[in-house]
KOLRO-782209 format. One record per residue (C-alpha): x, y, z; residue in three letters. Coordinates in Angstrom, 1 decimal, m for minus. Each point is the difference from the previous one (the first is absolute). Layout:
<atoms>
ATOM | x | y | z | type
ATOM | X | Y | Z | ALA
...
</atoms>
This chain:
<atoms>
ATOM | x | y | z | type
ATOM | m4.4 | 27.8 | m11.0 | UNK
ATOM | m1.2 | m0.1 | m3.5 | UNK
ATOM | 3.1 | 0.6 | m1.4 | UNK
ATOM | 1.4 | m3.3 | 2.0 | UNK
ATOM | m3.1 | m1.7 | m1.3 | UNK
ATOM | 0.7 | 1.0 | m3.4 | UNK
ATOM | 4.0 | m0.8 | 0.3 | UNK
ATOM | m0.8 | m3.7 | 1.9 | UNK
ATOM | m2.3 | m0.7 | m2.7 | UNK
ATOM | 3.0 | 0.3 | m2.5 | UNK
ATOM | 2.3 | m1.6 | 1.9 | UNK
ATOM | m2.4 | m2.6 | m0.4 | UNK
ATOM | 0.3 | m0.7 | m3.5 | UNK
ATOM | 3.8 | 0.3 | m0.3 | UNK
ATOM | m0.3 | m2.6 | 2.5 | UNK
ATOM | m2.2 | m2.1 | m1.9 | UNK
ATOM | 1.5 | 0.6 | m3.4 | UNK
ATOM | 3.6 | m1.5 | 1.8 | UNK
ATOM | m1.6 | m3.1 | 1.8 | UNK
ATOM | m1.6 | m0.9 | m3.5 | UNK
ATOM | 3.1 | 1.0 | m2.5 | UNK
ATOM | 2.5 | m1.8 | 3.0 | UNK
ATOM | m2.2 | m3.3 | m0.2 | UNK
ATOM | m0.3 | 0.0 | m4.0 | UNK
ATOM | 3.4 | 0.6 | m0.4 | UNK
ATOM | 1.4 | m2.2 | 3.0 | UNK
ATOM | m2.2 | m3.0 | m1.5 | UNK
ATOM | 0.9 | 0.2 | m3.8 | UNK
ATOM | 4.2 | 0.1 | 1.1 | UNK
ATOM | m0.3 | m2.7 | 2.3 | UNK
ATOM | m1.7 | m2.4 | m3.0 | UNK
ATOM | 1.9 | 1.0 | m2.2 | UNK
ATOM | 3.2 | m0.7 | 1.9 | UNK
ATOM | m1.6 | m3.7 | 1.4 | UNK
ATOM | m1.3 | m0.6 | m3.8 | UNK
ATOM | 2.6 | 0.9 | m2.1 | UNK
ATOM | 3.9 | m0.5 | 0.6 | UNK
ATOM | 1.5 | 1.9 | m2.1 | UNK
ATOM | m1.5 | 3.2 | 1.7 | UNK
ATOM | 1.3 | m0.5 | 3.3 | UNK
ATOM | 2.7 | 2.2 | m0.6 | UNK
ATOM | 0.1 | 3.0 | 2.3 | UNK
ATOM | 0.8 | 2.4 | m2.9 | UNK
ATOM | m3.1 | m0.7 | m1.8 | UNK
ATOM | m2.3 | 0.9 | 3.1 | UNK
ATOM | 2.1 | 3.6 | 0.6 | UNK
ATOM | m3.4 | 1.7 | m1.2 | UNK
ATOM | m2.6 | m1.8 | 1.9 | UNK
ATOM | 1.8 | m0.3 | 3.0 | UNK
ATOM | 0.4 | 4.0 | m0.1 | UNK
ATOM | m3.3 | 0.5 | m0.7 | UNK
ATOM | m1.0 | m2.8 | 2.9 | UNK
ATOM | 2.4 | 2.1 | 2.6 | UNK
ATOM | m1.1 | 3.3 | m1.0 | UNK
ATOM | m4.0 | m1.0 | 0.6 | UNK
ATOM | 1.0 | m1.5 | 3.2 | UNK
ATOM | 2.1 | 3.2 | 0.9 | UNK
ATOM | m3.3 | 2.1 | m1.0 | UNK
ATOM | m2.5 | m2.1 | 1.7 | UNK
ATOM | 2.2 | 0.7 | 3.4 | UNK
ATOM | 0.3 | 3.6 | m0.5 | UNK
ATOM | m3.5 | 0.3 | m0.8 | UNK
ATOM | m1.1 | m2.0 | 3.4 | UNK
ATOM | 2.8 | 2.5 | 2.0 | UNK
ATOM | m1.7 | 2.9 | m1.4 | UNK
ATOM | m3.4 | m1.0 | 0.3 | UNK
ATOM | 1.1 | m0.6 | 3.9 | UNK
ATOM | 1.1 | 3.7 | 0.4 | UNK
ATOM | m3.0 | 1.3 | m1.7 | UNK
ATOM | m2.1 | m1.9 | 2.5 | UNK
ATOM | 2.0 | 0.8 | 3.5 | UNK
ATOM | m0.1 | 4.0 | m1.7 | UNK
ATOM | m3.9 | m0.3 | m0.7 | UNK
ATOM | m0.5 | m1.8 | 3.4 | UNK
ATOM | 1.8 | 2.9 | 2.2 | UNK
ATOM | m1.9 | 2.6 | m2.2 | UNK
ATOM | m3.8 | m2.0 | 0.9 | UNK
ATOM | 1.1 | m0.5 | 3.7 | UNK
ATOM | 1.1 | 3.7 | 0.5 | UNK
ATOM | m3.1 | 1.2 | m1.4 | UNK
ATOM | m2.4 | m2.0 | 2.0 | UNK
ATOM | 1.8 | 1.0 | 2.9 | UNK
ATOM | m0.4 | 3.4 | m0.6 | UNK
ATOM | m3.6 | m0.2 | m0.6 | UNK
ATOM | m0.4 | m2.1 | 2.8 | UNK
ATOM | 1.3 | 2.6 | 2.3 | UNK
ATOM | m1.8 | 2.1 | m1.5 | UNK
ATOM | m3.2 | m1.4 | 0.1 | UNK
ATOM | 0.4 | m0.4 | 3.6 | UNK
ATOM | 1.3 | 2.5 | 1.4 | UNK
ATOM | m2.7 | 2.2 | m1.5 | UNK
ATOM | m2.8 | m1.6 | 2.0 | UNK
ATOM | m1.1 | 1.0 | 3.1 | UNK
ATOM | 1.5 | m0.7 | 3.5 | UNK
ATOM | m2.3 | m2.6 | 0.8 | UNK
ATOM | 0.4 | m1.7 | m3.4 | UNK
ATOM | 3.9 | 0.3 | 0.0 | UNK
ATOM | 0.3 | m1.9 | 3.6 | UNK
ATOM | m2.1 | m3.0 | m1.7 | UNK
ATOM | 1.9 | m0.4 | m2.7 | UNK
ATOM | 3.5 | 0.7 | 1.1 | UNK
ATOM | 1.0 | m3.6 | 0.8 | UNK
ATOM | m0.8 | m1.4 | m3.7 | UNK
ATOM | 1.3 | 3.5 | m1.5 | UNK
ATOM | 3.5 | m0.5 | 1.7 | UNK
ATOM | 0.6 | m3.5 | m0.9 | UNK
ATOM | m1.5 | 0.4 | m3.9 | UNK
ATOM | 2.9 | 2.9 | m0.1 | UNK
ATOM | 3.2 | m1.1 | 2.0 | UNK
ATOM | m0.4 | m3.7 | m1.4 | UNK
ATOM | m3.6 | m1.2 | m1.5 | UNK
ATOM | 0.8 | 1.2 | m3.7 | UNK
ATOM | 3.4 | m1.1 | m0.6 | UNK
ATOM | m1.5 | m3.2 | m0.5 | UNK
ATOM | m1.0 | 1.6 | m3.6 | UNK
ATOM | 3.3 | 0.0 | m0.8 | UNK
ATOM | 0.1 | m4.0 | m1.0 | UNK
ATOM | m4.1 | 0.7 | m1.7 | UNK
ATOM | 2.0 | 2.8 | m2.4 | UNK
ATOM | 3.4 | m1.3 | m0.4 | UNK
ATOM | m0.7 | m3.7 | m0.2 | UNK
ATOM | m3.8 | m0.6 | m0.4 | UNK
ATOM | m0.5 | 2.3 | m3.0 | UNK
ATOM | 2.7 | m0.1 | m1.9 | UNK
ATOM | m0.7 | m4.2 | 0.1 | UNK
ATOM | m3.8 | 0.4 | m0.7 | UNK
ATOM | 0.8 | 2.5 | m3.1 | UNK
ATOM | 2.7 | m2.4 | m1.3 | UNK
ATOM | m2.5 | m2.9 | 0.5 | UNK
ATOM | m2.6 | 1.8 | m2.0 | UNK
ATOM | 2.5 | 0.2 | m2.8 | UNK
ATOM | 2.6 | m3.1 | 0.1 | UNK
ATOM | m2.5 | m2.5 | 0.5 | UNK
ATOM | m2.5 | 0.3 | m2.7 | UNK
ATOM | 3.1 | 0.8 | m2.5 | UNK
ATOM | 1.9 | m3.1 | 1.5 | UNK
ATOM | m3.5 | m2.3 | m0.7 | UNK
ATOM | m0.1 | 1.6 | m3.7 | UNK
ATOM | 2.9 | m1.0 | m0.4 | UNK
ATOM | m0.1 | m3.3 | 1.1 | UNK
ATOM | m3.4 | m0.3 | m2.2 | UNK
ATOM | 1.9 | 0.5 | m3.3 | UNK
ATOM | 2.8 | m2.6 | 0.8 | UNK
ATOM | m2.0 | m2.3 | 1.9 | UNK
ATOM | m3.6 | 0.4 | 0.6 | UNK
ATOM | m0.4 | m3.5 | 1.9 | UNK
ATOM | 2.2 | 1.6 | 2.6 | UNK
ATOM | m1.9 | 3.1 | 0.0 | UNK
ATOM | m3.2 | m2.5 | 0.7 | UNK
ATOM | 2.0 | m1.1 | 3.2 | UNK
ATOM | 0.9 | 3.3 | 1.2 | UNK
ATOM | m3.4 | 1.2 | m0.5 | UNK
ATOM | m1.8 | m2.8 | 1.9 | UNK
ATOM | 3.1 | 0.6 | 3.0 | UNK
ATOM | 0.0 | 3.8 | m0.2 | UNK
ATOM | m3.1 | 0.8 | 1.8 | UNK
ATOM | 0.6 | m2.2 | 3.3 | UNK
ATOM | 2.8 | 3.1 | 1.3 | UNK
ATOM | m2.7 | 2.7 | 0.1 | UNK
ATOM | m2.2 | m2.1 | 2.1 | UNK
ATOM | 2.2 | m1.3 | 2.6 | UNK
ATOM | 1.4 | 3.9 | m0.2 | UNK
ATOM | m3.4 | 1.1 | 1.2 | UNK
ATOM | m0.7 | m3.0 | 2.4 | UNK
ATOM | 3.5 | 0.8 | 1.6 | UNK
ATOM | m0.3 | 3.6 | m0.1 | UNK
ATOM | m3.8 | 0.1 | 1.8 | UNK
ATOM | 2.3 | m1.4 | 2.9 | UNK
ATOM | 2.6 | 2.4 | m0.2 | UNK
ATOM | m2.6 | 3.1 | m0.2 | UNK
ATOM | m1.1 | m1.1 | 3.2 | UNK
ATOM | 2.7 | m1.1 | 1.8 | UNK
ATOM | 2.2 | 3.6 | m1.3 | UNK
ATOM | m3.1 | 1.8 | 1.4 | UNK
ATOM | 0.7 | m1.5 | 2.9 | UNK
ATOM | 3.7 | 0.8 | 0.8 | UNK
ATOM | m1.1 | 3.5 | m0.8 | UNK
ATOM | m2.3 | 0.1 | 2.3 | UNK
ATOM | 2.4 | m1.9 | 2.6 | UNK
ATOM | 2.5 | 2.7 | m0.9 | UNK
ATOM | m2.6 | 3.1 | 0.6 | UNK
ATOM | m1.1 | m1.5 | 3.5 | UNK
ATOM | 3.8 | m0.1 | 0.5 | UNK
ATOM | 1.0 | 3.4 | m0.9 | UNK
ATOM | m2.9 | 1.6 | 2.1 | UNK
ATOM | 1.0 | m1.9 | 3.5 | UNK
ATOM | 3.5 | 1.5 | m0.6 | UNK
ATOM | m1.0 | 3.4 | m0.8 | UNK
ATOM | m2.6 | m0.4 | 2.7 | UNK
ATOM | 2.8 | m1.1 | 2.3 | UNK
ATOM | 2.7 | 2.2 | m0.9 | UNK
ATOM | m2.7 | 3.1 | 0.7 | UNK
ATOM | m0.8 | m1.6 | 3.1 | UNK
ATOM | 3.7 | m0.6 | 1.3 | UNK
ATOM | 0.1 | 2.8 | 3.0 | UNK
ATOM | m3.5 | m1.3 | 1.3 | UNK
ATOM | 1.2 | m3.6 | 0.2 | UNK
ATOM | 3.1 | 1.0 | 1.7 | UNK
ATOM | m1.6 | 2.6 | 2.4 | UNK
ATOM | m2.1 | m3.1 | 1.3 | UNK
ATOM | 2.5 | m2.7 | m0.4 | UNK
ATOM | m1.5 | m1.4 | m3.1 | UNK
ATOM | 2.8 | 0.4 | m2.2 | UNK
ATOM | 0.8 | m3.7 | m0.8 | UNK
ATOM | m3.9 | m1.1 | 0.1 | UNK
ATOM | m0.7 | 0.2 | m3.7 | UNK
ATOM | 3.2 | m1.6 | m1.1 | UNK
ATOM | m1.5 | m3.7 | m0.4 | UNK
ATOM | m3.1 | 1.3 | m2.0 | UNK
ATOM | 2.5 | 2.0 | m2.4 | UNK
ATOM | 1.8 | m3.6 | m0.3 | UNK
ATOM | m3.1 | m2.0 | m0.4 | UNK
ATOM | m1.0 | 2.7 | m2.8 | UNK
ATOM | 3.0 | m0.2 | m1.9 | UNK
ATOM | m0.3 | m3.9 | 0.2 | UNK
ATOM | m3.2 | 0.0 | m1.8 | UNK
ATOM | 1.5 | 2.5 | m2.5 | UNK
ATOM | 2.8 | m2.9 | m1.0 | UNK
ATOM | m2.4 | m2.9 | 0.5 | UNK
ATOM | m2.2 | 2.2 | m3.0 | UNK
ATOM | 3.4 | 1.0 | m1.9 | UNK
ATOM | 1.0 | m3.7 | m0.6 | UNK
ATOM | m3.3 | m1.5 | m0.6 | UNK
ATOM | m0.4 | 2.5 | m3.0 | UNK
ATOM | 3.6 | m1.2 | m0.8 | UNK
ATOM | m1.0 | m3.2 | 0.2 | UNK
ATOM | m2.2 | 0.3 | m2.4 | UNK
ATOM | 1.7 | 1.8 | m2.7 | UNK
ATOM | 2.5 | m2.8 | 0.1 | UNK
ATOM | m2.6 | m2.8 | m0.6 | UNK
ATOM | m1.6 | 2.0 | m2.6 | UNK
ATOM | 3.8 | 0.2 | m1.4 | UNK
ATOM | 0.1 | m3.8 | 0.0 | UNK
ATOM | m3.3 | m0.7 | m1.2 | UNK
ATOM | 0.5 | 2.6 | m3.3 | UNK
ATOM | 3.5 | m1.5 | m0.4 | UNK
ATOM | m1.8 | m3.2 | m0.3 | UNK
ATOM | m2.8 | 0.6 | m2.5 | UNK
ATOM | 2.8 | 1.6 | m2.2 | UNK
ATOM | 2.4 | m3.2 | 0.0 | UNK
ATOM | m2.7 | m2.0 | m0.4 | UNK
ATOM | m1.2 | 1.9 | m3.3 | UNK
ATOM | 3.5 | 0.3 | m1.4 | UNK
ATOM | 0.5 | m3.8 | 1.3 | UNK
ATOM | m3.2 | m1.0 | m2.5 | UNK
ATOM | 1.1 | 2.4 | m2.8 | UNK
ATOM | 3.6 | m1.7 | m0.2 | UNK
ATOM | m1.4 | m3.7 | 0.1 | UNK
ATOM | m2.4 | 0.3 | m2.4 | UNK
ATOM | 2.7 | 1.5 | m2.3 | UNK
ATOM | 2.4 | m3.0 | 1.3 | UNK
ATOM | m2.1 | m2.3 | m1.5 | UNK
ATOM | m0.7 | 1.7 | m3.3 | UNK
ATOM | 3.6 | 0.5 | m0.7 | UNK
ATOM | 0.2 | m3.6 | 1.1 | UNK
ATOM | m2.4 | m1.1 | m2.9 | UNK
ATOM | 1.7 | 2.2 | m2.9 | UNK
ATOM | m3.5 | 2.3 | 0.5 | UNK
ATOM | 1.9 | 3.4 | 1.1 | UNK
ATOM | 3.2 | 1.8 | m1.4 | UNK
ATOM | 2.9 | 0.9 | 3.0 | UNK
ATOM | m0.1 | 3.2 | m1.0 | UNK
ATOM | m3.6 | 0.6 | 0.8 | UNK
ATOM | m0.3 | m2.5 | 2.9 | UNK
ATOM | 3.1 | 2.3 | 1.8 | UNK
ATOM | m1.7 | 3.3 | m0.9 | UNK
ATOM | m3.4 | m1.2 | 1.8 | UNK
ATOM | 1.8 | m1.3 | 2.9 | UNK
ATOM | 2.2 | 3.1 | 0.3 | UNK
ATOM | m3.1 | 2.3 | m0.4 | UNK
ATOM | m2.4 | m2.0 | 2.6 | UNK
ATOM | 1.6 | 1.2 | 3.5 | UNK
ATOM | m0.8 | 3.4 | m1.2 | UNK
ATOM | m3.4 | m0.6 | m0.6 | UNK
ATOM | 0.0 | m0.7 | 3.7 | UNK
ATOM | 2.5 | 2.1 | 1.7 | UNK
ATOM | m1.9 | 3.4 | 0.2 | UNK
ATOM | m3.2 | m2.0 | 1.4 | UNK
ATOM | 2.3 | m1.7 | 2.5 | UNK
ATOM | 1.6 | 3.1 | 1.2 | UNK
ATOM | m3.2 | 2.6 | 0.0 | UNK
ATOM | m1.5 | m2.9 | 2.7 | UNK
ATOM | 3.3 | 0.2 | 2.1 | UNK
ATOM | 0.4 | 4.0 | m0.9 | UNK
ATOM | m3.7 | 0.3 | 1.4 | UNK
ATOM | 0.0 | m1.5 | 3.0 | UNK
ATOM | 3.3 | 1.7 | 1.1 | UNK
ATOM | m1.7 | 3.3 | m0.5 | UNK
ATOM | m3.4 | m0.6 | 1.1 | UNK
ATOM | 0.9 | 1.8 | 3.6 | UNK
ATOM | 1.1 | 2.8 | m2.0 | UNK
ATOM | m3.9 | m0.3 | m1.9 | UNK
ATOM | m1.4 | m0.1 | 3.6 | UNK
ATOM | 1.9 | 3.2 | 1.0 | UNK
ATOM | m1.4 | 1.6 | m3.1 | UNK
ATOM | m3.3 | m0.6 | 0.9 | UNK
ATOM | 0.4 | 1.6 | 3.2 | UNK
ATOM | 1.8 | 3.1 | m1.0 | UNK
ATOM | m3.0 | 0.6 | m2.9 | UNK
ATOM | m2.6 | m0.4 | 2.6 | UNK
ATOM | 2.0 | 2.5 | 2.3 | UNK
ATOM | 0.1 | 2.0 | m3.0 | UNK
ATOM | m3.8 | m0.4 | m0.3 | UNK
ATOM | m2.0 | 2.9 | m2.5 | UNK
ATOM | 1.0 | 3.9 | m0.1 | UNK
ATOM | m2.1 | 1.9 | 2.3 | UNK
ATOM | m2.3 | 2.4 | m1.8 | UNK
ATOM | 1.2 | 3.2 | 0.2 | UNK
ATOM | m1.9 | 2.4 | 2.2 | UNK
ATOM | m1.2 | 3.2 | m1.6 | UNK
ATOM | m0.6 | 1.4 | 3.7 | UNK
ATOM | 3.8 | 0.6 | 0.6 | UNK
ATOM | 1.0 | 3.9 | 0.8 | UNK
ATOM | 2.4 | 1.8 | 2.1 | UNK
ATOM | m0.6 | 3.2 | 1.9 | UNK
ATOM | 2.4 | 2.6 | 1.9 | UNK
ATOM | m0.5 | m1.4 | 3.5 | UNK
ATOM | 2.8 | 2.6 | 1.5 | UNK
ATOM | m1.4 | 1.1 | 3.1 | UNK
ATOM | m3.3 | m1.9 | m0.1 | UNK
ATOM | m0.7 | m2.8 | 3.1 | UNK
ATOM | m0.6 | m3.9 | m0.8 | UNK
ATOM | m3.6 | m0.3 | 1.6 | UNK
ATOM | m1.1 | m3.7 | 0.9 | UNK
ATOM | m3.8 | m0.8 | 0.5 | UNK
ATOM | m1.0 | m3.1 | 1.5 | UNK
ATOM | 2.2 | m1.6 | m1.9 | UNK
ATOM | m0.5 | m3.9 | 0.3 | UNK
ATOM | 2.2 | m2.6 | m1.6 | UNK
ATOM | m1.3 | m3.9 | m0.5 | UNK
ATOM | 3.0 | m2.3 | 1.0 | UNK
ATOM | 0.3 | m3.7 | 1.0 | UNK
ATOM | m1.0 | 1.0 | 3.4 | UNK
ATOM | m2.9 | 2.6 | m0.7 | UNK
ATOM | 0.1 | 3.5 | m0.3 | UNK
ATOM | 3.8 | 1.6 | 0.8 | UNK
ATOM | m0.1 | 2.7 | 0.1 | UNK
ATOM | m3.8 | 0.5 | 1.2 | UNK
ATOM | m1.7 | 3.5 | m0.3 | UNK
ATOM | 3.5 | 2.0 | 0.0 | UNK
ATOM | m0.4 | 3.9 | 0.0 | UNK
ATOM | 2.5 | 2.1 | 0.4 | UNK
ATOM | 1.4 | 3.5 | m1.7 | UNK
ATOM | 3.9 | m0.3 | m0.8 | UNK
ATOM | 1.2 | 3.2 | m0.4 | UNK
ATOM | 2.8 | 1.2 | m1.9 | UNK
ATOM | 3.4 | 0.9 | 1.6 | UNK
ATOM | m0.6 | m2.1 | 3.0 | UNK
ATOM | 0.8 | m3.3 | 1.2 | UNK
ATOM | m3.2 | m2.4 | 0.2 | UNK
ATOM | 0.5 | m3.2 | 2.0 | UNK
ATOM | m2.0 | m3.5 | m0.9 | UNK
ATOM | m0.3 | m1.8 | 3.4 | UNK
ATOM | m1.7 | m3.1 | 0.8 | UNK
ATOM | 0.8 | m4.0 | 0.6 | UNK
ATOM | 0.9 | m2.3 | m2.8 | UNK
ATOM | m2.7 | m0.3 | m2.4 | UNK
ATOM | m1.6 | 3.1 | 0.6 | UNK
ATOM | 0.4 | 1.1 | m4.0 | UNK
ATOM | 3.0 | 2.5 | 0.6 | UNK
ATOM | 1.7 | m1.2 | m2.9 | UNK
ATOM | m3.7 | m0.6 | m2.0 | UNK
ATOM | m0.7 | 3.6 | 0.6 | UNK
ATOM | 3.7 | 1.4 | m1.4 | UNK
ATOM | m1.0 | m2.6 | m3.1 | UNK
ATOM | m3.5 | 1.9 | m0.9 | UNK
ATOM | 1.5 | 3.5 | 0.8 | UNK
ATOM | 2.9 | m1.2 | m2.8 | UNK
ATOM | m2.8 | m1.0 | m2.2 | UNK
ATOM | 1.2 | m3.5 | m0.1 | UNK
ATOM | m3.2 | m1.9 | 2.1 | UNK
ATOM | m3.2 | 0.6 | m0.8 | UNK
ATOM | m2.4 | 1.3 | 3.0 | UNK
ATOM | m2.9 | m2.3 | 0.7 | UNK
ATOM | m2.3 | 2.9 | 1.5 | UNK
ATOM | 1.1 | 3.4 | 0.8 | UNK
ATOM | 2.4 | 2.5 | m1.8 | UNK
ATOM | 3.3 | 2.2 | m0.4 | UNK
ATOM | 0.3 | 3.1 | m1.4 | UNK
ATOM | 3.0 | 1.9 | m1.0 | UNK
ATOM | m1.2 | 3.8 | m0.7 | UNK
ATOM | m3.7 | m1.0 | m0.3 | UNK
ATOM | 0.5 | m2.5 | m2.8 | UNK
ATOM | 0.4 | m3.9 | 1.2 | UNK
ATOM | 3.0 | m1.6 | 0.0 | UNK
ATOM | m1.5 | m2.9 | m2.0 | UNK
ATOM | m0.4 | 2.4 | m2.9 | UNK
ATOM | 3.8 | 1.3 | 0.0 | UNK
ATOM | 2.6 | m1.5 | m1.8 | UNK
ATOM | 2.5 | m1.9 | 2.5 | UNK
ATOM | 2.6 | 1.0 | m2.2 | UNK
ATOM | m0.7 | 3.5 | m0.2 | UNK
</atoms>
């Protein structure tokens, strides 16, 4: 990711260096050709015009490149915190696992691909921003620095109505998360639950809550939508109205003899950019804010390392019995199992009984090593089973 970081960053300044050189050069063949006639010949403008099309033609490659580099760095990112989300949680215990499975599987089949606008259209735009626009306004202060004044004073009103809009956003892509977690977990719920419902003619029961589920899940999609588009129109009209102020104030000194063409096109050429990048990190942020929320998820899934246990050994249980002792197990529903003992011997078959509940399951979990007991122990050849290594 540091090497896309690195390579954005450059892309960057190629970028800039072709919006300024396009605009200088742009400005000083159109006055020319408006203030002298005998230059309007399309022989003597060969070599600016080459140099004009060969900026532009850089300036698109660069973008194109810049693209790729992000989708490439995006689908690195993603498949990494996929793999450390499964991971993380499929190292925790039983009990942990079945809390955490509904956020787990949507963060991994869908959650993060909503980085993939943060890395290939939010950063690119906030690392071009951080270079085009303060060049763009130096520039703009050596031709013009009365324009520069007006840019200045209009510059700073984007970032706030960027936050202001995204504080809505945040909460309202928090919210189709959370509408699309609730979601997932009925229809895994139901989908495990299909042969009950159909052995008491419940089958088609849970149908209009799975509808009224994915109903809130739009509803939530296109409000977030919603907003993204206003904050769209909004940014769209800060920027006009900046560039709108720049080019009347340089109407009217051109007007009154006060401002050379040359330097009044160059200015007006150079202001959009100074407001471009602002314009689209607002729109590139709110379109990947979901993605931002999914992230947030997956690192608290990830959570910290677990401390490695010094404790961990294995032993040659061939032979030996697995030896329970009032074994008890807190659950949501008190102790299961509650004061097990038994001797499981090796080479025969040792059968669990009981009703549902009971702990059969909670007791093959602590004999793998993978529950903790609450009271009681296990022991594997005299040494207990919390002490071996479940890899061993």
């Amino acid at each position: 990711m540091r090497r896309y970081l690195v390579a954005a960053v450059g892309c960057g300044v190629v970028i800039s260096g072709c919006a300024i050189g396009s605009a200088i050069v742009l400005a000083n063949v159109v006055a020319r050709v408006v203030g002298d006639p005998t230059a309007r010949g399309l022989r003597a403008w060969v070599g600016p015009l080459s140099i004009l099309l060969a900026l532009w033609v850089i300036r698109t490659v660069t973008h194109w490149i810049q693209a790729r580099l992000g989708q490439r760095g995006a689908g690195a990112v993603i498949a990494d915190l996929n793999g450390q989300v499964l991971a993380a949680v499929t190292a925790r215990p039983p009990n942990e696992l079945a809390a955490q499975r509904d956020a787990a599987a949507v963060v991994v089949t869908r959650g993060l691909d909503g980085l993939r606008p943060y890395f290939a259209g939010y950063l690119p735009t906030l690392l071009l921003a951080a270079i085009l626009t303060p060049a763009t306004v130096a520039v703009i202060a050596l031709y013009d620095p009365k324009s520069m004044v007006i840019v200045l004073t209009t510059l700073p009103l984007i970032p706030v109505f960027m936050v202001l809009i995204g504080m809505a956003t945040a909460a309202r892509s928090a919210a189709a998360l959370e509408a699309m977690t609730t979601l997932q977990a009925r229809l895994l719920d139901l989908i495990a639950g299909i042969p009950t419902l159909r052995a008491l003619g419940r089958g088609r029961g849970p149908e209009h809550r799975i509808a009224e589920l994915a109903a809130a899940h739009r509803r939530s999609a296109m409000a977030t939508l919603r907003i993204a588009f206003l904050s769209a129109l909004v940014l769209e009209l800060l920027a006009t109205l900046g560039v709108a102020l720049i080019a009347v104030g340089i109407g009217l000194r051109l007007l009154f003899g006060e401002m050379t063409l040359t330097t009044g096109l160059t200015v007006l050429l150079l202001a959009p950019d100074v407001y471009w990048p602002l314009r689209r990190i607002g729109v590139e942020f709110h379109a990947a804010q979901e993605g931002r929320t999914a992230a947030d998820k997956a690192f608290a899934l990830i959570g910290e390392p677990a401390a490695p246990t010094a404790r961990r050994r294995s032993v040659n249980a061939r032979g030996e019995p697995i030896r329970i002792e009032n074994l008890r197990v807190l659950g949501r529903d008190g102790h299961a199992p509650r004061d097990l003992t038994a001797v499981l011997e090796p080479g025969r078959v040792t059968v669990l009984t009981g009703h549902n509940g009971a702990g059969k399951s909670t007791t093959l979990q602590v004999i793998a090593g993978l529950t903790a007991p609450s009271s009681g122990r296990i022991t594997v050849a005299g040494t207990d089973v919390e002490d071996l290594d479940p890899a061993a």
